[in-house]
C-alpha positions as CSV (number, residue, x, y, z in Angstrom):
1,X,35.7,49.6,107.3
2,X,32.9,49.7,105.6
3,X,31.6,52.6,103.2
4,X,28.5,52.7,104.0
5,X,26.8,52.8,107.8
6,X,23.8,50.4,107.9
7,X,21.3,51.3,110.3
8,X,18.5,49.4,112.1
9,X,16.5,52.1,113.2
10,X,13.1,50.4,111.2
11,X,14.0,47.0,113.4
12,X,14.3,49.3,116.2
13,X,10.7,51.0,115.6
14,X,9.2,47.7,114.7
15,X,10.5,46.1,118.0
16,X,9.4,49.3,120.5
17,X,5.9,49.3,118.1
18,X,5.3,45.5,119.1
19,X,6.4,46.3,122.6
20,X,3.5,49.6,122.6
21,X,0.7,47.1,121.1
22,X,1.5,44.8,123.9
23,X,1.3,46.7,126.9
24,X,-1.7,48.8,125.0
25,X,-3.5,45.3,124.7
26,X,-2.3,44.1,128.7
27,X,-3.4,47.5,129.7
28,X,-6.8,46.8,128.7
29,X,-7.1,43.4,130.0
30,X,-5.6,44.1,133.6
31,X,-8.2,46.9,133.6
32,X,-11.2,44.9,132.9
33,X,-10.2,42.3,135.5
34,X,-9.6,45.4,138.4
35,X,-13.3,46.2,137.1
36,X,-14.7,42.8,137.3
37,X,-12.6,42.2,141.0
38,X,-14.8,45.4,142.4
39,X,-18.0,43.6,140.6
40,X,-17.2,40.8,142.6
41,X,-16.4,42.4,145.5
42,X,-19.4,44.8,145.8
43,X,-21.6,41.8,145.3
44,X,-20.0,40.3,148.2
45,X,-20.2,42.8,150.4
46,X,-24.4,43.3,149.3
47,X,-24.7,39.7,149.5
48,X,-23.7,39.6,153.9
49,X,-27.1,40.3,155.5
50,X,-30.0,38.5,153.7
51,X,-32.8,39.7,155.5
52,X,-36.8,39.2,155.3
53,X,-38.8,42.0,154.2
54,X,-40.9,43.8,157.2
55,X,-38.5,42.5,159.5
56,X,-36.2,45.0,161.9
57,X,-32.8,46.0,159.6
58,X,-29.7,44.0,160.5
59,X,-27.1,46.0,162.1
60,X,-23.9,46.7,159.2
61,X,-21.9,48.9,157.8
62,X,-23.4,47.1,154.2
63,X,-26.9,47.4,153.2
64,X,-29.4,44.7,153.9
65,X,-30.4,42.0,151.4
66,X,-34.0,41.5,150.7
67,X,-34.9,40.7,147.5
68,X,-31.3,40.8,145.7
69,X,-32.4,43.6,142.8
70,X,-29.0,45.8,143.9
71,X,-26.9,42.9,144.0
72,X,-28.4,41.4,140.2
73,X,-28.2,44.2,138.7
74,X,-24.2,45.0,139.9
75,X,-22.9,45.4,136.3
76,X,-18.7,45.8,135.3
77,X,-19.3,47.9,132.0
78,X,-15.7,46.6,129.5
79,X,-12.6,49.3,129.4
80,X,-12.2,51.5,127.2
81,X,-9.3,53.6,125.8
82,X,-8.9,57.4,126.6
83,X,-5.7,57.3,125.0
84,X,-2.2,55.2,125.3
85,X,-2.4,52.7,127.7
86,X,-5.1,54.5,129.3
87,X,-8.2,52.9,130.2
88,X,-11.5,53.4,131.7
89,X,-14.0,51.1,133.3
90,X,-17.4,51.4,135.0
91,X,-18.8,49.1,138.1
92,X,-22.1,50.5,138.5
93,X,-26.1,49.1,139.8
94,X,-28.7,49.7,137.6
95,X,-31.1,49.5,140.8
96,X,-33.1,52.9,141.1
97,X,-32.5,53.5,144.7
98,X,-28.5,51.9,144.3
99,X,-26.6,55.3,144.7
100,X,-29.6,56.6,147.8
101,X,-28.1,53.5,149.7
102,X,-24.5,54.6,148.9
103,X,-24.6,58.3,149.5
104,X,-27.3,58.1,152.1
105,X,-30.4,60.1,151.9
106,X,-32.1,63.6,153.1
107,X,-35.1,61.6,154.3
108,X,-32.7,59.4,156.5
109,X,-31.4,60.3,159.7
110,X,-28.1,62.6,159.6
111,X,-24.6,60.7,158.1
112,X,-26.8,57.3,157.2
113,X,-25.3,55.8,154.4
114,X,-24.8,52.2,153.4
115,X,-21.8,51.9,151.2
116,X,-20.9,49.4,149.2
117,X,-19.4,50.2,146.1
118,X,-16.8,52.4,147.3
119,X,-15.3,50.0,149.8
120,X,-15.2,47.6,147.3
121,X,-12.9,49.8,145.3
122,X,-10.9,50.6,148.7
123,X,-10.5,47.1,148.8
124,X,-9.4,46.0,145.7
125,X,-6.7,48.8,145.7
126,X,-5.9,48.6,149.0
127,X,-5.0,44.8,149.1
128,X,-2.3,45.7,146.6
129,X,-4.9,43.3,144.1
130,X,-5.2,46.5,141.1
131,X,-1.6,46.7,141.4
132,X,-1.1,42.9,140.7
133,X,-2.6,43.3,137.7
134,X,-1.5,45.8,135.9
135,X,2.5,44.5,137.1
136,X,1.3,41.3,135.4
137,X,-0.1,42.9,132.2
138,X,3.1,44.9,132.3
139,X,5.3,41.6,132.4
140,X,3.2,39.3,129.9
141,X,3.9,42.6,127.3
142,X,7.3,42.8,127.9
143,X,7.7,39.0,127.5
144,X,5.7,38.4,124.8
């Protein structure tokens, strides 16, 4: 028996340290590709009805396409870190009359709204695809 106890605990810390930087790092990936899969999917759901100015709106739940400023200016802003393994991103259109056509207006009739943004988001968690990415973040960390 030995006299002394050797103990690993620094190997330990190093390893679980490694382990941390990992997931921290997958964390923010997997979150930037959930924010870019609702960029791509709001864009998709703008992009349905193209439609020629001073003619009658087309009939859908998404708004109509004239000239394509909402859709261009659809922007994924990168994650960033509110603390471990926590990350926040943005999906946002920098077109003035973008959140009017989401939330609807006063000047429109009662309930009008034209979403687009949020049931991209639905979507994207919904279809399990948000999950998916952060389970793979989770596993490329852990493997290494």
């Amino acid at each position: 028996m030995p006299d002394e106890i050797s103990s690993n605990l620094p190997e330990v810390e190093a390893a679980l340290q490694l382990i941390m930087t990992r997931l921290d790092v997958g964390l923010n990936q997997a979150t930037n590709f959930i924010s870019l899969a609702i960029k791509n999917q709001a864009v998709s759901n703008v992009s349905q009805n193209k439609h020629k100015l001073g003619t009658p709106r087309i009939p859908s739940k998404y708004p109509n396409t004239v000239t394509g400023n909402l859709r261009n200016n659809i922007t994924a802003i990168p994650a960033t870190r509110v603390g471990f393994g926590s990350y926040e991103a943005n999906v946002n259109s920098a077109a003035e009359y973008s959140m009017t056509l989401e939330k609807g207006s006063s000047m429109w009739k009662s309930g009008v709204s034209y979403p687009y943004m949020t049931p991209a988001r639905d979507e994207i968690i919904l279809s399990g695809k948000a999950e998916q990415y952060v389970i793979s973040a989770i596993s490329v960390a852990i493997r290494g």
